[in-house]
Each structure stands twice: as C-alpha cells, then as structure tokens.
C-alpha positions as a printed NumPy array, in Angstrom:
array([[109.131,  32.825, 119.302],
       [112.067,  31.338, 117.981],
       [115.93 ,  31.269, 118.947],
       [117.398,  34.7  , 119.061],
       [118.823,  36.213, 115.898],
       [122.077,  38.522, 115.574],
       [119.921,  41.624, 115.015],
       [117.632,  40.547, 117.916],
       [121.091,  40.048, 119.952],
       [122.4  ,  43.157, 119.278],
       [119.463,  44.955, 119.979],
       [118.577,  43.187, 122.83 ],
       [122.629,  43.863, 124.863],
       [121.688,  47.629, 124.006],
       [118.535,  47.516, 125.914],
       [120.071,  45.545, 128.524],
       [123.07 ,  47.705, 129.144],
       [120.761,  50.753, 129.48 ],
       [118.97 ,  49.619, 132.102],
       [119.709,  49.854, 136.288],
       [117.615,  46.852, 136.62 ],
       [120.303,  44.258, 135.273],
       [123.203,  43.226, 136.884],
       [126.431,  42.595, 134.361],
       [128.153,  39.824, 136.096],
       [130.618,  37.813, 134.172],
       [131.118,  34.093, 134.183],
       [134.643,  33.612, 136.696],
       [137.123,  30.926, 135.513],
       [134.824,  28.019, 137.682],
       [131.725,  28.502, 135.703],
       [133.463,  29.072, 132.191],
       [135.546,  25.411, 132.997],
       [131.834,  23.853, 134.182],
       [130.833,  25.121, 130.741],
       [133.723,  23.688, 129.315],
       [133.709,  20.474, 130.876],
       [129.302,  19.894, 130.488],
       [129.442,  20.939, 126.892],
       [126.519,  23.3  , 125.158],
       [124.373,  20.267, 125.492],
       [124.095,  19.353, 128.656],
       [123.686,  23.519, 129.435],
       [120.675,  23.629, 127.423],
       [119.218,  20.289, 129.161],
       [120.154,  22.503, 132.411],
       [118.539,  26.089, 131.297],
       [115.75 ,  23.881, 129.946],
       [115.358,  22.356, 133.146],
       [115.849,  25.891, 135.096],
       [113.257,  27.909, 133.438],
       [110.369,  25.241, 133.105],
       [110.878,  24.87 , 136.669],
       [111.333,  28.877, 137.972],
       [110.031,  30.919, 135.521],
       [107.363,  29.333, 133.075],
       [104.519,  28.645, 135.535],
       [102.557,  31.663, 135.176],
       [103.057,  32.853, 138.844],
       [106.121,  30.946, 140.018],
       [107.182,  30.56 , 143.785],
       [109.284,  34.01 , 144.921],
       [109.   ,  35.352, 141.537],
       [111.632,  38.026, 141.233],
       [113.546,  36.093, 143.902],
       [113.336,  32.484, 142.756],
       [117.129,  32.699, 140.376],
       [120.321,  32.605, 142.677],
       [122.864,  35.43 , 141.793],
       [125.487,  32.485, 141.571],
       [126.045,  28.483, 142.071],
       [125.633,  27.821, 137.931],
       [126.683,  29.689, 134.7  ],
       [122.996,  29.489, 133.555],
       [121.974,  31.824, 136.455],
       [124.508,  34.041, 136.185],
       [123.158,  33.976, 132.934],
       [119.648,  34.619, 133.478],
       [120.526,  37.614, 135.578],
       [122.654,  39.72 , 133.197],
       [120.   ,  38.905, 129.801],
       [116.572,  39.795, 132.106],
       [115.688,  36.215, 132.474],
       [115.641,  35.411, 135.602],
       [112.006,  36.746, 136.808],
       [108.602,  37.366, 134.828],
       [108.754,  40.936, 135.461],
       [112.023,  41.58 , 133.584],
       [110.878,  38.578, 130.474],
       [108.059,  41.015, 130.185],
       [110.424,  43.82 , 130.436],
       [113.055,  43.287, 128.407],
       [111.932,  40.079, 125.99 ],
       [107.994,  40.967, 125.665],
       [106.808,  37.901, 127.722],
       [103.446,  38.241, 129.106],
       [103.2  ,  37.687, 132.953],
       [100.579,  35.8  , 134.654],
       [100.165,  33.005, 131.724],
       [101.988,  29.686, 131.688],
       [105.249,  29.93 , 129.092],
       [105.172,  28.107, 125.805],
       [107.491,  25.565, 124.646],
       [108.226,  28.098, 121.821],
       [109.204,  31.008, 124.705],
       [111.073,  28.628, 126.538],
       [113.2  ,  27.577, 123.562],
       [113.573,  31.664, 122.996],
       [114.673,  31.907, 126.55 ],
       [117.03 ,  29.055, 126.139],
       [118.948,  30.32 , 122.997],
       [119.2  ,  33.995, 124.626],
       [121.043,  32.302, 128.269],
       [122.928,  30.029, 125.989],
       [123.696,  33.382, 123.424],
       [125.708,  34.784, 126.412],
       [127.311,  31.784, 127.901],
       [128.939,  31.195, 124.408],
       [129.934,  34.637, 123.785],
       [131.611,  34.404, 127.356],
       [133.405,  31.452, 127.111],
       [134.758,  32.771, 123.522],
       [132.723,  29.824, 121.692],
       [131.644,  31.132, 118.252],
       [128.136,  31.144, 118.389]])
C-alpha cells in the first residue's frame, strides 16, 4: 500500500459518509492551532507513533476501544477515516485483522489521518 491518492480519497469520504459506524467529528479551533503550531511533520512522527503502538500489533490491547474520541487531532482523526480499530481498517481500508501491520499499511494509514487533518485545517494537500 502506498499513500492515498485523490481517486482513492474521494472514494474512500463516500464510503465513509455512508456508513453509521463512523463518527464525523471536526477538528475545534484547539486541535487545528496544535496542528498549526507542530507542523505536518511532527503530526506524522505522532500518527506514526499512534498506530504502531494501538493498531498495528495484530490483536492490540482493547481493540475497538484503544483510540480516545478526543485529547489529539490525530485521533479525532482516526475516528472520522475508520482508523482507529482493526475492525473498521478491515472495513473500510481492506486491512486484514489478526496479522501484524506492515510498514507499507502503516505509511497508508498515515497519509489517510494526515489527508483529513490537512483538508481541515484548509492546508492544500
């Protein structure tokens, strides 16, 4: 897998705003100035950090529990593009559960959390 493409994006916000399993929050004024403050960088060193830890081991602690709802723009992120648990990577993304996550998926998951934080902040992508 590879970062997520404009087709893929579009696509993939269709299927997502279908579906009663996604929540649509939006990123308040806090998280968009953390954003703004961090830099697209040090995001992806954070979603980078968040997913090898919570979602890549093949059964992670609490799965479908294990992403707060709020306390970072990443998972606020990770709830409204079906990356915050392995059911919904295999749901929405066509992850596999129950293996470990390549470095290749976690890069995928990556560019789709950091596709919405830029598109919420108003950063071209």
């Amino acid at each position: 897998m590879q970062n997520i493409d404009d087709k893929q994006w579009k696509s993939l916000k269709q299927k997502l705003a279908r579906s009663k399993q996604i929540v649509s929050p939006a990123m308040g004024e806090p998280e968009k100035e953390y954003v703004q403050s961090r830099g697209i960088d040090i995001l992806r060193l954070h979603a980078t950090d968040f997913v090898n830890k919570r979602i890549a081991p093949a059964e992670p602690k609490n799965d479908g529990r294990q992403t707060p709802l709020k306390g970072h723009p990443v998972f606020i992120a990770q709830h409204a593009t079906g990356t915050s648990d392995r059911i919904k990577l295999e749901k929405f993304h066509g992850i596999k559960s129950g293996i470990d996550l390549t470095e290749k998926e976690v890069a995928y998951i990556v560019s789709v959390i950091l596709r919405w934080i830029q598109e919420q902040i108003g950063e071209p992508v």
